[in-house]
Structures are given as C-alpha cells and as structure tokens.
C-alpha positions in Angstrom: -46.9 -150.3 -28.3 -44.2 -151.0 -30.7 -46.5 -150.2 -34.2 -47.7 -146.9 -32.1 -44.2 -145.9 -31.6 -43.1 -146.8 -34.6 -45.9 -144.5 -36.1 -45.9 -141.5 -34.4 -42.0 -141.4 -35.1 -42.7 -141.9 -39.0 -45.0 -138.5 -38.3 -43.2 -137.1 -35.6 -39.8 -136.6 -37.5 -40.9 -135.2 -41.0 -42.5 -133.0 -38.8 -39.5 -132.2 -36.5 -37.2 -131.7 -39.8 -39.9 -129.3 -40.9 -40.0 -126.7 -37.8 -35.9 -127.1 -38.0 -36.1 -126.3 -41.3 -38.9 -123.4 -40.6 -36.8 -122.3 -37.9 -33.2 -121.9 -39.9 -35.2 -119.9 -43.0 -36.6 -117.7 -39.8 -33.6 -116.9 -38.6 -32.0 -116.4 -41.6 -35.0 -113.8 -42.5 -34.1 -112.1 -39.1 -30.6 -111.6 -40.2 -31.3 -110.4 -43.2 -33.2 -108.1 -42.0 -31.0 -107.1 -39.3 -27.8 -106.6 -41.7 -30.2 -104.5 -44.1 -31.3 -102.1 -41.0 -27.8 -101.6 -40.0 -26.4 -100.9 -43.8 -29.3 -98.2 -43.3 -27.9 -96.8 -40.5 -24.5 -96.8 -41.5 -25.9 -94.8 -45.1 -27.9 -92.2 -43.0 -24.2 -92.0 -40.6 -22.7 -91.2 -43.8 -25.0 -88.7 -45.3 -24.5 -87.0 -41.9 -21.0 -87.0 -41.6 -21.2 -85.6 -45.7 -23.6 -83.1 -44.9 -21.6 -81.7 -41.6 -18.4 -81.6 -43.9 -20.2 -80.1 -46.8 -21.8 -76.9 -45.0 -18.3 -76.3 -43.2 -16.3 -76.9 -46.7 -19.6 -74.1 -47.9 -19.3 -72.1 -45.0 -15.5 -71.9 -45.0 -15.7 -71.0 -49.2 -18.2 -68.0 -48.6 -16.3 -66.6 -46.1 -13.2 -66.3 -47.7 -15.3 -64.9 -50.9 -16.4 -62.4 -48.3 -12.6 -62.1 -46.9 -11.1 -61.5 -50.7 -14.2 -59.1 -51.3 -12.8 -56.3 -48.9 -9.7 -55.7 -51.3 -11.4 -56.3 -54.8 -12.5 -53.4 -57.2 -14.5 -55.9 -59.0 -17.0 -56.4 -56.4 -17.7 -52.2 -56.9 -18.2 -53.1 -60.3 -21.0 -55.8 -60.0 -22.9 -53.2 -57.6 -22.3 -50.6 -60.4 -23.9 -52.3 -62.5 -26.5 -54.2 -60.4 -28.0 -50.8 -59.2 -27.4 -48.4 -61.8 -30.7 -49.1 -63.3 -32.4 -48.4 -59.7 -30.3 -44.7 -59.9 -31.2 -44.6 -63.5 -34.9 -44.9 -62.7 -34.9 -42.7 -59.7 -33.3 -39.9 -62.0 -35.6 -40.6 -64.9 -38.3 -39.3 -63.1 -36.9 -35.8 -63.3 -35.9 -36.4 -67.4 -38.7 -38.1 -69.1 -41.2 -40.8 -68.9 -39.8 -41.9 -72.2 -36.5 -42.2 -70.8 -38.3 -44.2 -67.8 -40.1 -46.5 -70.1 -36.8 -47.1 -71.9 -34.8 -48.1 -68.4 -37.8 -50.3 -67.5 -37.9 -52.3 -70.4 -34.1 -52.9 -70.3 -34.7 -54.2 -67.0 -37.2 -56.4 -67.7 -35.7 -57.7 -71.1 -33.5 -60.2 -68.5 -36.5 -62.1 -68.6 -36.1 -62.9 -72.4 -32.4 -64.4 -71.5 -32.1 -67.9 -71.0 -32.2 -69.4 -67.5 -28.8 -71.2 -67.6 -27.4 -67.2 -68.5 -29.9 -65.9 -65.7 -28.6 -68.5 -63.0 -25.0 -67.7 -64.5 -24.8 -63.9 -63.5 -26.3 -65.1 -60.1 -24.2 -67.5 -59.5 -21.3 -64.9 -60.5 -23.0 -62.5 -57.7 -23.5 -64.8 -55.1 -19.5 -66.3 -55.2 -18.6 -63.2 -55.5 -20.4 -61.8 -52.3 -20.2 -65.3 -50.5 -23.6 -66.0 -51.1 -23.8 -69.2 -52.6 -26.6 -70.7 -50.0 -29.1 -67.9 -51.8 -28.8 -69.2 -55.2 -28.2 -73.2 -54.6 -31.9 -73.6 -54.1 -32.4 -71.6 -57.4 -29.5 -74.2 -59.2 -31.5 -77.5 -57.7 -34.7 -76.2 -59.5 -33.2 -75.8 -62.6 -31.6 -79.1 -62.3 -35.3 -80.5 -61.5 -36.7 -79.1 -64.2 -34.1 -80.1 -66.9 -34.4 -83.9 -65.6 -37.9 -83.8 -65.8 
C-alpha cells in the first residue's frame, strides 16, 4: 500500500497545484473583469452627471440671450436684414420680374459662401435669439465632415 500511496500522491499533488493555480488565474480573471465593469459604470455616471450639467449650463445661456434680447436694437437689426429679402420679393412682384430675378439670385448666392461663414451668421442668429440647440446639430456635421 505504501508504493500505491506513494504514487497517487506523486500524481495527486502536481495535480492539486494545478487546479490552485487554475483557480487563483480564475479569480483573478473575475476581478478583472469586475473592476473593468465598474470603471464602466462609473464613466457612463460621469457622462450623465456632464450631460445634466451641460443642458442646464445651455439652457441657463439661451435664456439669458433671450432675457438681454428684450432690450437690444441689434436683435431688430438681424430680423431687418433676415427678412428684408422676403419683403423685397413680396414687393417685387408689383415692380418687375427683373427686379424679382435679381432679389432671388442674391438670395441664393449664400450658397456660394463657404460653410464655416454660413454656420458663422447662424451661429450669430441662434446666440443671439437663444437658439443655440437649432444650430449645434448643424456645427457637429460640419465637425464630421472636416475630420473625415
């Protein structure tokens, strides 16, 4: 019985010091794991909390652009010059077509302008009417696009 024992104990304990060894790299895996999941929900905490803050800081800007708007002449002036070719169209239709023609091609000569000067007059427009949510979509396209 003594060889027998004396066998199974020269298989038995590579075999034990294995499975400990199995079991520690296991473990380890698990924790690894586990500290990677919560760094991950301790990022997505984070981009919450930045997100809240950000649409309040937003929120709080555009209103007080709408607040300063009600005593500023320069607001009259962007919607001067915003719809005077609407006015100028509707009374070109009792002066000429040529005159017409002329006030639509003016118009559509802003599509010759570069888009950083296009996105610059409406990003004047909307922080001047507290509307920067309308054009901050338009912004992250152009950013895309320039990347790209």
């Amino acid at each position: 019985m003594d060889i027998f024992s004396g066998l199974t104990d020269i298989v038995k304990e590579p075999l034990v010091e294995w499975q400990k060894r199995k079991t520690v790299r296991v473990t380890a895996e698990m924790e690894v794991e586990k500290i990677l999941a919560e760094a991950e929900i301790e990022k997505a905490r984070t981009k919450l909390e930045l997100a809240k803050s950000g649409q309040i800081i937003e929120a709080d800007w555009d209103a007080r652009a709408q607040e300063a708007m009600k005593f500023s002449l320069k607001d009259e002036a962007l919607l001067l010059i915003i719809y005077s070719p609407v006015v100028m169209l509707f009374i070109s239709i009792f002066v000429s077509d040529e005159f017409q023609q002329r006030v639509i091609q003016s118009v559509q000569a802003l599509n010759d302008f570069p888009n950083w000067y296009k996105i610059t007059l409406m990003g004047i427009i909307a922080s001047v009417f507290g509307l920067r949510w309308l054009i901050a979509p338009v912004v992250q396209r152009f950013k895309g696009k320039k990347d790209a």
